[in-house]
C-alpha positions, 0 to 999 in steps of 0.5 A: 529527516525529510517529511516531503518525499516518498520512497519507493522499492522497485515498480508496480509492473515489475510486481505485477510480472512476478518479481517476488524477490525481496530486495530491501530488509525492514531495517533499510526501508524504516531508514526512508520512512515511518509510514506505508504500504507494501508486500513482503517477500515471496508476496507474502501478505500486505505489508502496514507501516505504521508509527515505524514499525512493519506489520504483515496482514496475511491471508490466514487473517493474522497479523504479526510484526515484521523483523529487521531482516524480512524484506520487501519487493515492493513498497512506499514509504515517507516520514509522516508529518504529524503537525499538519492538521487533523481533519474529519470525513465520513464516506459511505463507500471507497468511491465516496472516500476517494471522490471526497479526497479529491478534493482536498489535493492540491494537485493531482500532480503530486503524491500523497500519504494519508493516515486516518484513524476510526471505526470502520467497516471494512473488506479486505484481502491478502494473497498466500506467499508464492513459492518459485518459479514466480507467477505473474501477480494477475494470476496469483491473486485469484487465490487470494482471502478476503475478510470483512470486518465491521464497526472495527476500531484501527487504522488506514494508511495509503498513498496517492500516485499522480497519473504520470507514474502509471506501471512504476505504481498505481495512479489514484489512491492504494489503502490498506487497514491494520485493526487498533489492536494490530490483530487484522488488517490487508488491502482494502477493497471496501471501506465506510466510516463516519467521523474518521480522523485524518491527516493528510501529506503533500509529497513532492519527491521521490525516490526510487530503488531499482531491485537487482534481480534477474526478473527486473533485467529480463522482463518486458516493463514496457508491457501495458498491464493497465488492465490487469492492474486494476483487476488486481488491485480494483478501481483506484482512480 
């Protein structure tokens, strides 16, 4: 087992175009990694890898453990290694926490997955699953929930994409939150916290799954959808 590499289903912009399909079960994608982020089939929530098991936080508000055979369109995973050393960080706002994270990289040039664990205050959202024909995400989102929870005691997981990789996924940090009672959770869009455990671990590398799907063979991946990213996703550099 390798604790250095992130695995990765399909890109970012393939997503972002509409390319829902599921292509990787729970039960292959637990083989590459115990920790991450991701969404499931038909985008149906925002998928939480955490201690190798697969939550979904949906937008109903509801959280449930994922089976073996669900599968995903899209998502990173690692082994996490626990033997690094705990750290501690208090943030006022995503922006303080990424700006305060930077500085704790070795480099921008690598990748990164990040665990930390506290009480939090918390914003987050989760798109309704899509039914076919598939739209592009940038449209889809807009009918996303958001939910904001404070002093809530749980989990962040995220991972951190160097610049290079922008359109196969998103440079700077993508988070996403799991309640300790595995009963809420979704992407972050806002976060604070003080006296927030972390551990953090250098990726250096990655591997990469290429779904087989229609959608991926025909779309225009050369497509600049920068712009449209970040309206979904919000500021991550």
């Amino acid at each position: 087992m390798k604790t250095n590499k992130l695995f990765q289903v399909s890109t970012l912009n393939d997503l972002m175009l509409g390319d829902y399909n599921g292509t990787c079960s729970v039960k292959e994608l637990l083989k590459h990694g115990d920790t991450g982020i991701g969404t499931y089939d038909g985008l149906d929530g925002e998928a939480i890898i955490l201690n190798g098991k697969a939550y979904n936080g949906r937008a109903n508000g509801v959280v449930s453990e994922m089976s073996e055979e669900d599968s995903l369109p899209f998502t990173t995973v690692a082994f996490f290694d626990e033997k690094v050393n705990e750290q501690v960080i208090s943030f006022e706002s995503i922006e303080d926490f990424k700006t305060l994270l930077s500085k704790e990289l070795v480099s921008t040039n690598y990748f990164y997955m990040i665990k930390m664990e506290g009480k939090f205050n918390v914003r987050v959202r989760s798109c309704f699953k899509q039914d076919k024909p598939y739209e592009p995400l940038y449209k889809v989102a807009k009918d996303q929930r958001e939910f904001e929870y404070h002093d809530i005691e749980g989990y962040v997981v995220g991972v951190f994409c160097p610049n290079y990789v922008e359109g196969m996924n998103l440079p700077g940090w993508h988070i996403h939150f799991i309640s300790k009672d595995l009963t809420k959770g979704g992407h972050i869009l806002k976060l604070s916290g003080e006296n927030i455990q972390y551990k953090l671990n250098k990726l250096n590398e990655w591997d990469l799954k290429l779904p087989n799907t229609k959608e991926f063979s025909s779309f225009n991946l050369k497509e600049d959808l920068s712009k449209k990213t970040e309206a979904v996703e919000g500021s991550s550099k």
